[in-house]
LOBALUM-356681 format. One line per field, with one value per residue: residue number from 0; x, y, z of N, C-alpha, C in turn. Coordinates in Angstrom, 1 decimal. Example, Ala and Ser with C-alpha at 12.3 -4.5 7.8 and 13.67 -1.06 7.14 Angstrom:
// LOBALUM-356681
num = 0  1
n.xx = 13.2  12.8
n.yy = -5.7  -2.2
n.zz = 7.8  7.1
ca.xx = 12.3  13.7
ca.yy = -4.5  -1.1
ca.zz = 7.8  7.1
c.xx = 13.2  12.9
c.yy = -3.3  0.0
c.zz = 7.8  7.9
// end
This chain:
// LOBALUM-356681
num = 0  1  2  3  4  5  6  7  8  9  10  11  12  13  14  15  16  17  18  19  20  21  22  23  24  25  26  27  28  29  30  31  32  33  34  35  36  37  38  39  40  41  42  43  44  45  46  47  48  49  50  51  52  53  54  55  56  57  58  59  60  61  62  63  64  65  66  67  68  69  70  71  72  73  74  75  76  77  78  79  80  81  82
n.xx = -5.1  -6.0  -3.7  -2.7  -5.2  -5.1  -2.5  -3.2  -3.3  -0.7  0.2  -1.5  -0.9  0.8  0.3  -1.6  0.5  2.0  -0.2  -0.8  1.6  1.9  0.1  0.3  3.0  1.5  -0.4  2.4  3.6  1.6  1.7  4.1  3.6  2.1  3.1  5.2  3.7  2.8  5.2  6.5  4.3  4.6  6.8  6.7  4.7  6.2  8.2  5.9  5.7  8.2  8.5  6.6  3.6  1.5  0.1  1.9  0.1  -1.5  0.4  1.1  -1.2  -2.0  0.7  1.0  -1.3  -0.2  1.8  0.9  -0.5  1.4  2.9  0.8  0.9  3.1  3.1  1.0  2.1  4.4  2.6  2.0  4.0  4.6  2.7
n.yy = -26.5  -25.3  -24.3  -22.8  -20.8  -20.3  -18.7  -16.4  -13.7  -13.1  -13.3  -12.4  -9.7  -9.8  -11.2  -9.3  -7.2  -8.3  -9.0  -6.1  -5.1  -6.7  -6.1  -3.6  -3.9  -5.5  -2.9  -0.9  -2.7  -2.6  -0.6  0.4  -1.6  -0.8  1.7  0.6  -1.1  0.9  2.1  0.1  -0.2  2.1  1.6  -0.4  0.8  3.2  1.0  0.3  1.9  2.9  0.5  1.0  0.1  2.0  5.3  8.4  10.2  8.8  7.4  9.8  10.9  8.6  8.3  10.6  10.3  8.2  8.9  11.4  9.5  8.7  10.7  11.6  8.9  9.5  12.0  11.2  9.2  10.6  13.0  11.2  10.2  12.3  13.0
n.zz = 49.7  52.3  53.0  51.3  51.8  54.4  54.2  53.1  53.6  53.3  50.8  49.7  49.1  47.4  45.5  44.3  43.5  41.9  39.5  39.4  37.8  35.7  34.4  33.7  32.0  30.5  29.0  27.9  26.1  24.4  23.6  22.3  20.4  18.5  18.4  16.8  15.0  13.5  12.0  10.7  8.9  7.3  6.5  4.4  3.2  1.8  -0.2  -1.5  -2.8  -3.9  -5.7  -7.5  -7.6  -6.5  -6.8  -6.7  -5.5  -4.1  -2.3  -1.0  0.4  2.4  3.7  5.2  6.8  8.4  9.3  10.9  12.7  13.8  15.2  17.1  18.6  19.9  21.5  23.2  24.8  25.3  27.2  28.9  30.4  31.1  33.9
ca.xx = -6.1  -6.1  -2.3  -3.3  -6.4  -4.0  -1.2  -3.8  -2.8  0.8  0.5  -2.4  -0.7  2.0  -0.6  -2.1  1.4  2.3  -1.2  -0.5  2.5  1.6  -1.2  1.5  3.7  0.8  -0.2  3.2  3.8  0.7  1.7  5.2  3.6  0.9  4.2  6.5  3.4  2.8  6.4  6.5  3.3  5.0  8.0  5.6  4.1  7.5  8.2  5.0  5.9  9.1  8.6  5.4  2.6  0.6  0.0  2.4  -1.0  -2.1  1.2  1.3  -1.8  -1.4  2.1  0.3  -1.9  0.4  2.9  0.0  -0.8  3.1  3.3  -0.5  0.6  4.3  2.5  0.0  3.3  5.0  1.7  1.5  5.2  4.5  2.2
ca.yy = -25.5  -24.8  -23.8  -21.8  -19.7  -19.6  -18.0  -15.7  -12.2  -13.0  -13.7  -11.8  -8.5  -9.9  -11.6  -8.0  -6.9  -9.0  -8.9  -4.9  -5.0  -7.4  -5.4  -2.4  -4.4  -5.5  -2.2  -0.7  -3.2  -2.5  0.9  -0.3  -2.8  0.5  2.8  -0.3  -1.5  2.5  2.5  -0.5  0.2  3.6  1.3  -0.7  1.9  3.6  -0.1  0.1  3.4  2.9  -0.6  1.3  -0.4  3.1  5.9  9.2  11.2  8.0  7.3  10.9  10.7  7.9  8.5  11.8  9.7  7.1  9.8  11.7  8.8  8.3  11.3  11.8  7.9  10.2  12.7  10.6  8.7  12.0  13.1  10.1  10.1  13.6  12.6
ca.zz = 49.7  53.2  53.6  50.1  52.5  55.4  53.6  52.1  53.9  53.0  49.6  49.0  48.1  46.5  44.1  43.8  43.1  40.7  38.7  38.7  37.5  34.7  33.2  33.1  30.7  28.9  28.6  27.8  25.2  23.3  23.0  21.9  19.8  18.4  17.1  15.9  13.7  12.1  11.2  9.3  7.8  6.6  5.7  3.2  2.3  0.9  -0.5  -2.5  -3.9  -4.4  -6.7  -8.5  -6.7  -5.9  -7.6  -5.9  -4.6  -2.7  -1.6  -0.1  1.3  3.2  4.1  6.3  8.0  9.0  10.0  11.8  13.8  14.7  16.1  18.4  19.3  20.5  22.1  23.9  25.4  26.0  28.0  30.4  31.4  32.3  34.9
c.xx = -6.2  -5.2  -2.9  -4.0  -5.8  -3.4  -2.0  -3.0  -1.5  0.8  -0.5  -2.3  0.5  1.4  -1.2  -0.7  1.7  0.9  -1.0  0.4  2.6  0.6  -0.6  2.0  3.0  0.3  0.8  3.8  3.0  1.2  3.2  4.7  2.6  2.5  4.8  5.3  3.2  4.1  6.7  5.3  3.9  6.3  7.4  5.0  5.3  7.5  7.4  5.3  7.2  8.9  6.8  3.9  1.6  1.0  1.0  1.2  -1.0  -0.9  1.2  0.1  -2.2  0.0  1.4  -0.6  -1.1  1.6  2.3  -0.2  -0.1  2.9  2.3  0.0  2.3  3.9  1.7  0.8  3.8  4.2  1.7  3.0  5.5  3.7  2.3
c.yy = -24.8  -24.1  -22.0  -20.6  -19.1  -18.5  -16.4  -14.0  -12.3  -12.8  -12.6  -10.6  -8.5  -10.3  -10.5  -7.4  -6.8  -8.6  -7.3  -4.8  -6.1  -6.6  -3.9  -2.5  -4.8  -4.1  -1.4  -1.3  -3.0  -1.5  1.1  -1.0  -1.5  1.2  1.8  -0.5  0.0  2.5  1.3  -0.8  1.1  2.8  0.5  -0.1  2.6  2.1  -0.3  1.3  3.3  1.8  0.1  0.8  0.4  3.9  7.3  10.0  9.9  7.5  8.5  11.0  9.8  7.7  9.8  11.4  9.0  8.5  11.1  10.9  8.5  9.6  11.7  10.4  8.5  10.8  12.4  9.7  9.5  12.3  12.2  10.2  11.5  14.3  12.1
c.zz = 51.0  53.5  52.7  50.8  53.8  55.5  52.7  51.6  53.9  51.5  48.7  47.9  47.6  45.1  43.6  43.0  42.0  39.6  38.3  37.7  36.3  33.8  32.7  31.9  29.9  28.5  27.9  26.3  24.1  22.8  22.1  20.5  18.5  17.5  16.6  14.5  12.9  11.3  10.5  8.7  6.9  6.2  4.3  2.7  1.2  0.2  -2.0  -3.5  -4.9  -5.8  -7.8  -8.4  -6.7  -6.5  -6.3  -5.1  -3.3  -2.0  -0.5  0.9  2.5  4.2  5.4  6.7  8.7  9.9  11.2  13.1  14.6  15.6  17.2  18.9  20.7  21.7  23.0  24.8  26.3  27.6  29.0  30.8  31.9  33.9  35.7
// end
């Protein structure tokens, strides 16, 4: 514990570092994890359509939201790596 308080200002902003650079990749991943689930939503969705499950209106209208949300979750990606 003592060496631990010692070592503080050494370690300190490596532990800041690190903790940054952790909450990136979880960020990062959500947003990863945010488009992969729309597009196999929109792959079950086709799936349902295809096997007769849902009627063709509510397939389409859902098919244009889920394909809306792919592309503002694109654009919202786009945007931050342009910054």
């Amino acid at each position: 514990m003592v060496l631990r308080f010692l070592l503080l200002p050494i370690t300190g902003p490596l532990m800041g570092v690190t903790w940054l650079g952790e909450k990136i990749l979880e960020h990062a991943s959500t947003e990863i994890d945010d488009k992969e689930n729309l597009s196999k939503q929109l792959l079950a969705l086709q799936l349902a359509f295809d096997m007769g499950e849902i009627p063709e209106e509510e397939f389409e209208i859902q098919e244009e939201a889920l394909l809306l949300a792919i592309l503002e979750a694109e654009e919202e990606e786009c945007d931050r790596t342009q910054e």
